[in-house]
C-alpha positions as a Markdown table, in Angstrom:
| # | Residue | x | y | z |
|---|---|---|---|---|
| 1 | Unk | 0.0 | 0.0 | 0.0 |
| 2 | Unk | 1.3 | 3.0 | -0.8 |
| 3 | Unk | 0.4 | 6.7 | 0.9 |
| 4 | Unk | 1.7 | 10.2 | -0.1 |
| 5 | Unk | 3.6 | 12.5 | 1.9 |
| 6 | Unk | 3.2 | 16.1 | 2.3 |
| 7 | Unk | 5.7 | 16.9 | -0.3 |
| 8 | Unk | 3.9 | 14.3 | -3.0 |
| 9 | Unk | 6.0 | 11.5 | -3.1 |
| 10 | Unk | 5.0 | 8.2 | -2.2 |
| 11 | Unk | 6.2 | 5.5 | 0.7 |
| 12 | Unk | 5.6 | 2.0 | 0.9 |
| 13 | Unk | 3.8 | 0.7 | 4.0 |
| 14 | Unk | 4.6 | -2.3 | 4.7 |
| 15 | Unk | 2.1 | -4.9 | 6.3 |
| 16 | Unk | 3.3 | -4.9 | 9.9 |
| 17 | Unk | 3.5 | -0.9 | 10.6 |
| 18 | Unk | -0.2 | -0.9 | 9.0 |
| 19 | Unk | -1.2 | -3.9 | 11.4 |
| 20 | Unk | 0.2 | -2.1 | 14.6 |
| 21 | Unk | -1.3 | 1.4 | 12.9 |
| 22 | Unk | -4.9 | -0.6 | 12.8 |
| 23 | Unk | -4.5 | -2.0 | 15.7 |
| 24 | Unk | -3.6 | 1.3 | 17.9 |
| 25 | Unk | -7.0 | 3.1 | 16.1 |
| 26 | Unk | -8.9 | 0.4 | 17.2 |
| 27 | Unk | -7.8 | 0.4 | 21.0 |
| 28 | Unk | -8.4 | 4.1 | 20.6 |
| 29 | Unk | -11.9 | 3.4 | 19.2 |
| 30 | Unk | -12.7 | 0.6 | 22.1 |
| 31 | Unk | -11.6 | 3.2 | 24.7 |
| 32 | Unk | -13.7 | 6.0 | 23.4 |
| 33 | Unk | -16.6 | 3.4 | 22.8 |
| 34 | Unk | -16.4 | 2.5 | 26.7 |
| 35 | Unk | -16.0 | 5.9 | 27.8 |
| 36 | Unk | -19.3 | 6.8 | 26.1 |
| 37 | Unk | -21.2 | 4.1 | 26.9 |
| 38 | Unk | -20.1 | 4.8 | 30.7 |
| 39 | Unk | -21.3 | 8.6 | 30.1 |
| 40 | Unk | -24.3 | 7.2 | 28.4 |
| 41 | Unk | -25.3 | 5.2 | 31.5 |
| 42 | Unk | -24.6 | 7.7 | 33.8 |
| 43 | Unk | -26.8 | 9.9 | 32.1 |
| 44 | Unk | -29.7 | 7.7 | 31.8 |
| 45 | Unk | -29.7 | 7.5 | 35.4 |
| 46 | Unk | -30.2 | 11.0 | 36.4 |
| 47 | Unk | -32.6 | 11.3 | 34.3 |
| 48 | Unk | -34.8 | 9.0 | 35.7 |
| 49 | Unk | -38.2 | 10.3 | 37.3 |
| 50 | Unk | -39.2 | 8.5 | 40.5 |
């Protein structure tokens, strides 16, 4: 796979950087996921009426 660079030229990526590079987004993405749904339940629970 092949990306360009600020100045135009292109890099080869190879298959392991892109793995770790996926993998990182997608411990980001799981963290941000739990954080909301956290928020998301907190929420819901003041807002409940007795």
């Amino acid at each position: 796979m092949e990306i360009g660079t600020a100045d135009g030229a292109n890099r080869t990526i190879d298959a392991r950087t892109m793995l770790a590079a996926v993998r990182k987004e997608m411990w980001r993405m799981e963290v941000e996921n739990e954080i909301l749904r956290r928020a998301a339940a907190h929420f819901a629970r003041e807002n409940v009426f007795p």
